[in-house]
Kinemage of the C-alpha trace (Angstrom):
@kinemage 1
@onewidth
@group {chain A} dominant
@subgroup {mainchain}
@vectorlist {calphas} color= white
{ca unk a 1} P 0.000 0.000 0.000
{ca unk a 2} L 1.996 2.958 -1.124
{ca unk a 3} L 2.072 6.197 0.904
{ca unk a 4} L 0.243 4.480 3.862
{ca unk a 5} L 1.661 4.080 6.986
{ca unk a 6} L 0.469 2.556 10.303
{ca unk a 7} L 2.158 3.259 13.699
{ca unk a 8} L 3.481 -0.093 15.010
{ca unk a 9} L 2.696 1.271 18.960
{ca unk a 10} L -1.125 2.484 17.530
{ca unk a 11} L -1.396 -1.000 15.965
{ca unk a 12} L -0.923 -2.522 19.486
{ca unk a 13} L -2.188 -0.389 22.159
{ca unk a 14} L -5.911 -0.524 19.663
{ca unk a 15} L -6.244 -4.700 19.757
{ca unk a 16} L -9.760 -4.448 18.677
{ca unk a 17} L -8.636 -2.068 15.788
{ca unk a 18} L -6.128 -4.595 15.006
{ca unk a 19} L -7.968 -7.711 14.899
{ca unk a 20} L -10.852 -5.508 12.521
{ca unk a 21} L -7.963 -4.813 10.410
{ca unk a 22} L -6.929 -8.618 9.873
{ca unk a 23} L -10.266 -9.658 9.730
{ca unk a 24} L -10.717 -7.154 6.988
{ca unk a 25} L -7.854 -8.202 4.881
{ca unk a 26} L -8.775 -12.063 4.992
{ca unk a 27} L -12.135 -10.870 3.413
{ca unk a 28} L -10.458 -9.077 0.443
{ca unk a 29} L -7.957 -11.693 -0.701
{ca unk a 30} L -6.658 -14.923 -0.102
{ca unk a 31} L -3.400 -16.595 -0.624
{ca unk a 32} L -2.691 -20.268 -1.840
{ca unk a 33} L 1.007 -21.240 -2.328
{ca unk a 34} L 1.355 -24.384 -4.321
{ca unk a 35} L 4.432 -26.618 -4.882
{ca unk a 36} L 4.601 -27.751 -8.632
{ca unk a 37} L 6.418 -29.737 -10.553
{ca unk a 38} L 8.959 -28.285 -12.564
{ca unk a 39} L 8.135 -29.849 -15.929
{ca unk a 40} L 4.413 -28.907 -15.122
{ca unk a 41} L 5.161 -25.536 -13.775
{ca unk a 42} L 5.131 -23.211 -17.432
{ca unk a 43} L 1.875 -24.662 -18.316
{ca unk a 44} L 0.141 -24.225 -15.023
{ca unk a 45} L 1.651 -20.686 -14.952
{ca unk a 46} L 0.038 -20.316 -18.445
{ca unk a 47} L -3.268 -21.694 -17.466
{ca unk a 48} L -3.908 -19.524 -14.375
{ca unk a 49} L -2.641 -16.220 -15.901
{ca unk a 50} L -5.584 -16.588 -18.071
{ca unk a 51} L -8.105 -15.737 -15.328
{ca unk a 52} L -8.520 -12.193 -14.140
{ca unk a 53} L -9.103 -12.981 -10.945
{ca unk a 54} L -5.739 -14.392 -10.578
{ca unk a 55} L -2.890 -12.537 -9.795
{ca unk a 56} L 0.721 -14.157 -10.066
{ca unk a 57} L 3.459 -12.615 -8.063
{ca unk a 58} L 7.270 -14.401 -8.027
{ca unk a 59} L 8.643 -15.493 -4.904
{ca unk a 60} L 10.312 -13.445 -3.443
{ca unk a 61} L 14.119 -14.362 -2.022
{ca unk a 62} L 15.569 -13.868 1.393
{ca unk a 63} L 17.359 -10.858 0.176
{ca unk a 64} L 14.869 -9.116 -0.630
{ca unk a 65} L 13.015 -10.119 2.187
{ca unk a 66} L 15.697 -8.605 4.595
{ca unk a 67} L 15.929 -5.844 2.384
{ca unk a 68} L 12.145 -5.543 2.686
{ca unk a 69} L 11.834 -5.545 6.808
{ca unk a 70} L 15.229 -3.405 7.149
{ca unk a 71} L 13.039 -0.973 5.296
{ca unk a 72} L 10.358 -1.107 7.606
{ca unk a 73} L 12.210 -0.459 10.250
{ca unk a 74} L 14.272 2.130 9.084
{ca unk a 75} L 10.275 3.418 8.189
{ca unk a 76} L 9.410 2.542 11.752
{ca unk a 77} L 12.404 4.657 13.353
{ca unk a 78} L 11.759 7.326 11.761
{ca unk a 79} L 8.325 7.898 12.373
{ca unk a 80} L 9.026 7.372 16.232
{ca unk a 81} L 11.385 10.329 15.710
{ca unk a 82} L 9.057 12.416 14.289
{ca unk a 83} L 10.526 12.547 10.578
{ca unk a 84} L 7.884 10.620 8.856
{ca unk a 85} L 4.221 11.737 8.769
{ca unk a 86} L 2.037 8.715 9.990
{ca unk a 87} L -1.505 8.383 11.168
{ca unk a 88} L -3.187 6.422 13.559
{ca unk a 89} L -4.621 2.906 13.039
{ca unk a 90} L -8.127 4.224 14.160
{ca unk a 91} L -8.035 6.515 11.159
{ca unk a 92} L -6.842 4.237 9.226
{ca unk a 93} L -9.668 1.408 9.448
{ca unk a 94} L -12.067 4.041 9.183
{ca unk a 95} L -11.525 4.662 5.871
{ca unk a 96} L -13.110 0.654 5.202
């Protein structure tokens, strides 16, 4: 979600917020990771691209994984301190 934010400490100190948030995002999509065989795998990846409702992301490696959370945090810091603008998690889930 670009250009959205969430306070880590407004996450946690609103539980009920939190657990309306989750609950939300299980409702909009959900997630099946499948192991395939390799001489199956470019014809299954054919098949399912076919269907709009089917979105087909790579996975993604431990570098950029680690890359991805150091980011967060980095995010996280710097919101504690002040320098990023963030909102509240209350204002957030208000928007749904």
């Amino acid at each position: 979600m670009a250009g959205i934010f969430v306070s880590i400490s407004d996450v946690a100190s609103e539980r009920k917020g939190q657990e309306k948030f989750v609950h939300l995002i299980k409702r909009i999509m959900k997630e099946i990771v499948l192991d395939i065989e390799e001489r199956k795998y470019k014809f299954f990846l054919d098949l399912i691209k076919n269907f709009d409702f089917v979105s087909v992301r790579k996975n993604t490696n431990k570098k950029e994984l680690l890359m991805s959370i150091a980011k967060g945090m980095q995010e996280a810091k710097l919101a504690a301190n002040g320098k990023l603008k963030v909102r509240s998690a209350k204002s957030f889930l208000n928007e749904f």
